[in-house]
C-alpha positions as CSV (number, residue, x, y, z in Angstrom):
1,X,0.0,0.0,0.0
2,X,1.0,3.4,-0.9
3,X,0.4,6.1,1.6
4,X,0.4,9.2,0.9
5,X,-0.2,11.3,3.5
6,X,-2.5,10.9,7.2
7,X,-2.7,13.5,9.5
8,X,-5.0,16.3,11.7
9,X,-4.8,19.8,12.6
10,X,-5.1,20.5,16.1
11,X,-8.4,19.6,17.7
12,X,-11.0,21.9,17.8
13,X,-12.6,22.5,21.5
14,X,-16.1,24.4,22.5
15,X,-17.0,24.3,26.1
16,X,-20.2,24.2,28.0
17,X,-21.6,24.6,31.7
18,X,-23.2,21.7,32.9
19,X,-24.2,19.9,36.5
20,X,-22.0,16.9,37.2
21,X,-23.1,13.7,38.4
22,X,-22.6,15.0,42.4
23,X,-25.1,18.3,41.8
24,X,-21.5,20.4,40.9
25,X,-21.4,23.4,38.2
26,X,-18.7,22.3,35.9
27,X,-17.2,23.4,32.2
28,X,-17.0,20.2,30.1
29,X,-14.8,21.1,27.0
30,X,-15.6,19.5,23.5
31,X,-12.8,18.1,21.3
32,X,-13.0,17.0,17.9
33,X,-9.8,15.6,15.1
34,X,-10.2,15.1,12.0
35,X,-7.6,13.0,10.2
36,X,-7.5,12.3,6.1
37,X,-5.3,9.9,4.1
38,X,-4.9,8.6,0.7
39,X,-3.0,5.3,-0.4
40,X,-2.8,3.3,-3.5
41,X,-3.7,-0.5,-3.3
42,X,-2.0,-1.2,-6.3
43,X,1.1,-1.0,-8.5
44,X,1.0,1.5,-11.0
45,X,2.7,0.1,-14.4
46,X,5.4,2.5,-14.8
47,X,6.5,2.1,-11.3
48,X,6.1,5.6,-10.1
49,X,3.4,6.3,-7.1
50,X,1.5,8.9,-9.3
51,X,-1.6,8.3,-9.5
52,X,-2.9,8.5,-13.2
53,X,-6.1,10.6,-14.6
54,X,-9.2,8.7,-14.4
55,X,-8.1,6.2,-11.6
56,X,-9.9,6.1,-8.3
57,X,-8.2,6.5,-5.0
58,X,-9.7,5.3,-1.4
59,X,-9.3,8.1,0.6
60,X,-10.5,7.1,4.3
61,X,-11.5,9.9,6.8
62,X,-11.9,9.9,10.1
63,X,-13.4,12.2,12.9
64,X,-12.6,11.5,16.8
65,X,-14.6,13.3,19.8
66,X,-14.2,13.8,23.6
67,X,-15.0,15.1,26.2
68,X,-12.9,16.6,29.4
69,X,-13.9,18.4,32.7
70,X,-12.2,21.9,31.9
71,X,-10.4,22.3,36.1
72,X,-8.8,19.1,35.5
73,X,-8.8,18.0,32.2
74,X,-9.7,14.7,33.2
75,X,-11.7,12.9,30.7
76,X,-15.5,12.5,31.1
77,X,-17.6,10.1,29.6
78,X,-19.9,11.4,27.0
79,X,-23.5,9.9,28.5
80,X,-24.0,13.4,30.5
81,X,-23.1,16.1,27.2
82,X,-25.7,17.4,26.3
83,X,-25.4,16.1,23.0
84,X,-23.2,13.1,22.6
85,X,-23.2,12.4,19.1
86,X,-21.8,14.4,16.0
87,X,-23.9,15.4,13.3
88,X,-23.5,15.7,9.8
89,X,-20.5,14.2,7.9
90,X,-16.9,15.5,6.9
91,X,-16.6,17.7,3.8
92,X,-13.9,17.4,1.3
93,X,-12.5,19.4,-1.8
94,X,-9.9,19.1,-4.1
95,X,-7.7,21.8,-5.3
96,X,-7.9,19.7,-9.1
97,X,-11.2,18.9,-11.4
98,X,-12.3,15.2,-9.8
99,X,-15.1,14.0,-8.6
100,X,-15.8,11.8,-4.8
101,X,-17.9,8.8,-4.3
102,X,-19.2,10.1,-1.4
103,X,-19.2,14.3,0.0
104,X,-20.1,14.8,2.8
105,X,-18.5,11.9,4.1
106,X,-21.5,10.1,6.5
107,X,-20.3,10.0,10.2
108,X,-20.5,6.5,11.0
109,X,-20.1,5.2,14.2
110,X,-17.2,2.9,15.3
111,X,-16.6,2.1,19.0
112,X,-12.7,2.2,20.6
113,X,-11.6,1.2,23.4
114,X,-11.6,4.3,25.3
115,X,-15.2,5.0,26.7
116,X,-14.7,8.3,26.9
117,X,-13.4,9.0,23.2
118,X,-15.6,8.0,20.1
119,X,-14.5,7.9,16.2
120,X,-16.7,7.7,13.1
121,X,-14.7,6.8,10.0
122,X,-15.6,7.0,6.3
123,X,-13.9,6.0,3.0
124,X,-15.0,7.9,-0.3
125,X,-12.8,7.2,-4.1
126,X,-11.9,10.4,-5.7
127,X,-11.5,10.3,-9.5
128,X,-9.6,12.7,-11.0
129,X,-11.3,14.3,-14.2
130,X,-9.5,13.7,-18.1
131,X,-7.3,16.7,-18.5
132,X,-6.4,17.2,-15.4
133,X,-2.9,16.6,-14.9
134,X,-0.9,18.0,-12.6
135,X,-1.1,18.5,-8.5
136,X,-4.2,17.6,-6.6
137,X,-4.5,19.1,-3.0
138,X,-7.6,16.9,-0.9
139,X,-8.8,18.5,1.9
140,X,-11.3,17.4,4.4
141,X,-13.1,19.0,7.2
142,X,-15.7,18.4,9.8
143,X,-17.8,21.6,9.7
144,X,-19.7,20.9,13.4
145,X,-22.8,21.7,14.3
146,X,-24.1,23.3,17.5
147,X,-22.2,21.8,20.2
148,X,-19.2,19.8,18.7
149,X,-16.9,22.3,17.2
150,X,-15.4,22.1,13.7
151,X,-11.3,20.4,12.5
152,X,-10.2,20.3,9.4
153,X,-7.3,17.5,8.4
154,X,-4.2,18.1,7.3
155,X,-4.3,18.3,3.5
156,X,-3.3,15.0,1.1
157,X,-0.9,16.0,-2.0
158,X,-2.0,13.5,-5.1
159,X,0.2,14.3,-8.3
160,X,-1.9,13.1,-11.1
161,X,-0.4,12.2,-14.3
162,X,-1.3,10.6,-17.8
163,X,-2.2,7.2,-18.1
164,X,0.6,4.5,-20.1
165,X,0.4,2.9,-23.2
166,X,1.7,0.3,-24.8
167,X,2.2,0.2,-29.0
168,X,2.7,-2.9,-31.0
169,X,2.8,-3.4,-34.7
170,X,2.5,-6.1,-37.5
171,X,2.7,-5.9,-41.2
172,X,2.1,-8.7,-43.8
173,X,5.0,-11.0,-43.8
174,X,7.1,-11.9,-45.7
175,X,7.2,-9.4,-48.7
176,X,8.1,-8.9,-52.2
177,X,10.1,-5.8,-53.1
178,X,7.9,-3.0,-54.9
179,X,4.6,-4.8,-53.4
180,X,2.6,-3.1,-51.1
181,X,1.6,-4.7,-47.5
182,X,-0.4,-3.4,-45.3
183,X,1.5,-2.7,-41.6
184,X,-1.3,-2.3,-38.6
185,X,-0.6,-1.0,-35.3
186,X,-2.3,-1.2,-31.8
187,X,-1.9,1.0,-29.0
188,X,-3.3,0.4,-25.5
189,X,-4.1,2.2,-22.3
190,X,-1.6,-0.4,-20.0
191,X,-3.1,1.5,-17.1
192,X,-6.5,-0.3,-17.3
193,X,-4.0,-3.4,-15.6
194,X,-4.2,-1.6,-12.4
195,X,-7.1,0.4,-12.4
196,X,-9.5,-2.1,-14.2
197,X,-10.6,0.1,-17.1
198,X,-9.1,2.5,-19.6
199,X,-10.3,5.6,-21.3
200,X,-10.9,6.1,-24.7
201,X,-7.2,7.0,-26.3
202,X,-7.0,9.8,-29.6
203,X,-3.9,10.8,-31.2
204,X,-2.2,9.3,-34.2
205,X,1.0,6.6,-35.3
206,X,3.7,7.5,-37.4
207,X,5.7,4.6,-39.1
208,X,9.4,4.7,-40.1
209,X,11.7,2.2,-41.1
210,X,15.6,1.4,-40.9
211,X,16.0,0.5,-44.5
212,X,18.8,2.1,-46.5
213,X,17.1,2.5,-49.4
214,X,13.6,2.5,-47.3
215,X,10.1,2.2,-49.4
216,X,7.2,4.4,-49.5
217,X,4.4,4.4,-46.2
218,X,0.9,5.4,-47.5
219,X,-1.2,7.6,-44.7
220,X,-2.3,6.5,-41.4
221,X,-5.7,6.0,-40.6
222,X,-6.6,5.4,-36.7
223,X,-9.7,3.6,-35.2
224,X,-10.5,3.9,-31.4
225,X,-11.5,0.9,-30.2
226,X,-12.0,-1.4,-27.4
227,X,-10.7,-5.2,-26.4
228,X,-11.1,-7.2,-23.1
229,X,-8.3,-5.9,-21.6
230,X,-9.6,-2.1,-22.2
231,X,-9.4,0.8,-24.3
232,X,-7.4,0.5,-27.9
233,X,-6.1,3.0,-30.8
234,X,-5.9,0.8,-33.9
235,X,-4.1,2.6,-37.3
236,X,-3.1,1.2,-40.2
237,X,-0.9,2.1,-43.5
238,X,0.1,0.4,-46.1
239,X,4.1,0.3,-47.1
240,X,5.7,-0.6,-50.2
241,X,9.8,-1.9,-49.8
242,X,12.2,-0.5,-52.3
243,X,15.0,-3.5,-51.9
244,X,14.8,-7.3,-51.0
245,X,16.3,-7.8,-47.1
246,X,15.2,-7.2,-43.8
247,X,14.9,-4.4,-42.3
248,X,12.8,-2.8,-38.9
249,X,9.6,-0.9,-38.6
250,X,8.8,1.2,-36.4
251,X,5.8,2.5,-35.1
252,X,5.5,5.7,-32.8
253,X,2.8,6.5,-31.1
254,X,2.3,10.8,-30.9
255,X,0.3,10.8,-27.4
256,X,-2.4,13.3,-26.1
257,X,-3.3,15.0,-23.1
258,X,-4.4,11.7,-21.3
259,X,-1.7,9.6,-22.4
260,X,2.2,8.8,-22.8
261,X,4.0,8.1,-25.7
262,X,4.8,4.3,-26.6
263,X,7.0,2.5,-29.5
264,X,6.4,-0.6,-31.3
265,X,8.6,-2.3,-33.8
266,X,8.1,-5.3,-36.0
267,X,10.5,-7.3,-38.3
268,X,10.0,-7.3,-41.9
269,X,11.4,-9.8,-44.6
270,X,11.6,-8.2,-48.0
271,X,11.9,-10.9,-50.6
């Protein structure tokens, strides 16, 4: 697991006048923390820990309250406050276009240990948007309500980047010299191996070769498509060989906004 970041402000406190259980006056004090963090269940392909466009992230949030007798600071249990339960739900924002699964973030009760200390946790997937690249800052906050007082997390830095590809190519095989063949190309959004689903790719190929004398490549046409494995960019052209031998072709793939560049090559017997 990747983790990005997890961490809280300092809590917030209000404080109220209330009779304790022996008939005293006493201030009870209300603290709330807020803590946010980000992490990456899987490997992205090109090793890095970016996290690329279109790939959700769990980001889990979690609120903590309490209670203490302001003289002492003694914890108290939360039975007597006059309200011992949190309303709402924690509110997060991104500095970056994406979209959460969940905002507000429900507050949903989890016990601890401690009986005089509660937590509610949450986990929402934020998506960044296409075209987003760049640095995403999450934020979260609890905003309170009329007793428990408001804490905002400490903020989550996401660097979001464009998704890999991988380019292969085949041409018919073996040729004559001065014959035409046709050479056809696939590139593929390798992300989708990690993230379980690619988006659609644009951009163009452009075929060389290695040839001395090298022959002539018609023009490129590109289909988007779609396989099993996700999201495809299929072009074709045809090429014609000047001189009998072997020699490489390469394909290049040009890249857009959402995704990296890739090569392919294939071997080609001129006859």
């Amino acid at each position: 697991m990747v983790l990005f970041l997890l961490g809280a402000l300092i809590p917030s406190l209000s404080a109220f006048t209330v009779p304790s259980a022996h008939g005293q006056v006493v201030q009870i004090r209300y603290f709330t923390q807020t803590f946010l963090s980000c992490s990456s269940h899987n490997t992205v392909p090109d090793g890095s820990h970016n996290i690329p466009v279109n790939f959700s992230i769990p980001c889990q949030v979690t609120t903590y309250w309490s209670t203490t007798e302001n003289s002492t600071g003694k914890f108290l249990p939360l039975q007597p406050s006059p309200k011992p339960w949190p309303s709402g739900g924690v509110v997060l924002t991104s500095s970056g276009a994406g979209t959460f699964s969940r905002n507000p973030c429900p507050l949903n009760a989890n016990a601890l240990p401690n009986p005089n200390a509660s937590a509610a946790t949450c986990i929402t997937f934020y998506t960044p948007s296409r075209g987003s690249e760049g640095q995403h800052i999450i934020s979260a906050c609890y905003p309170g309500d009329s007793i428990w007082p408001a804490s905002c997390a400490l903020s989550v830095a996401l660097t979001v980047t464009a998704r890999t590809t991988s380019t292969s190519v085949v041409c018919g095989n073996p040729v004559k010299a001065h014959t035409m063949t046709l050479c056809t190309s696939t590139t593929s959004d390798a992300t989708t191996i990690s993230t379980g689903g690619g988006i659609a790719i644009g951009g163009t190929d452009a075929l060389s070769t290695n040839a001395g004398f090298p022959g002539t490549f018609g023009p490129v046409t590109c289909t988007p498509g779609s396989s099993s494995s996700g999201t495809t960019l299929t072009c074709s052209a045809t090429y014609t060989p000047a001189h009998s031998g072997t020699e490489i072709i390469y394909d290049a793939y040009s890249g857009e906004y959402d995704h990296k560049t890739s090569t392919g090559q294939f071997t080609l017997t001129v006859t």
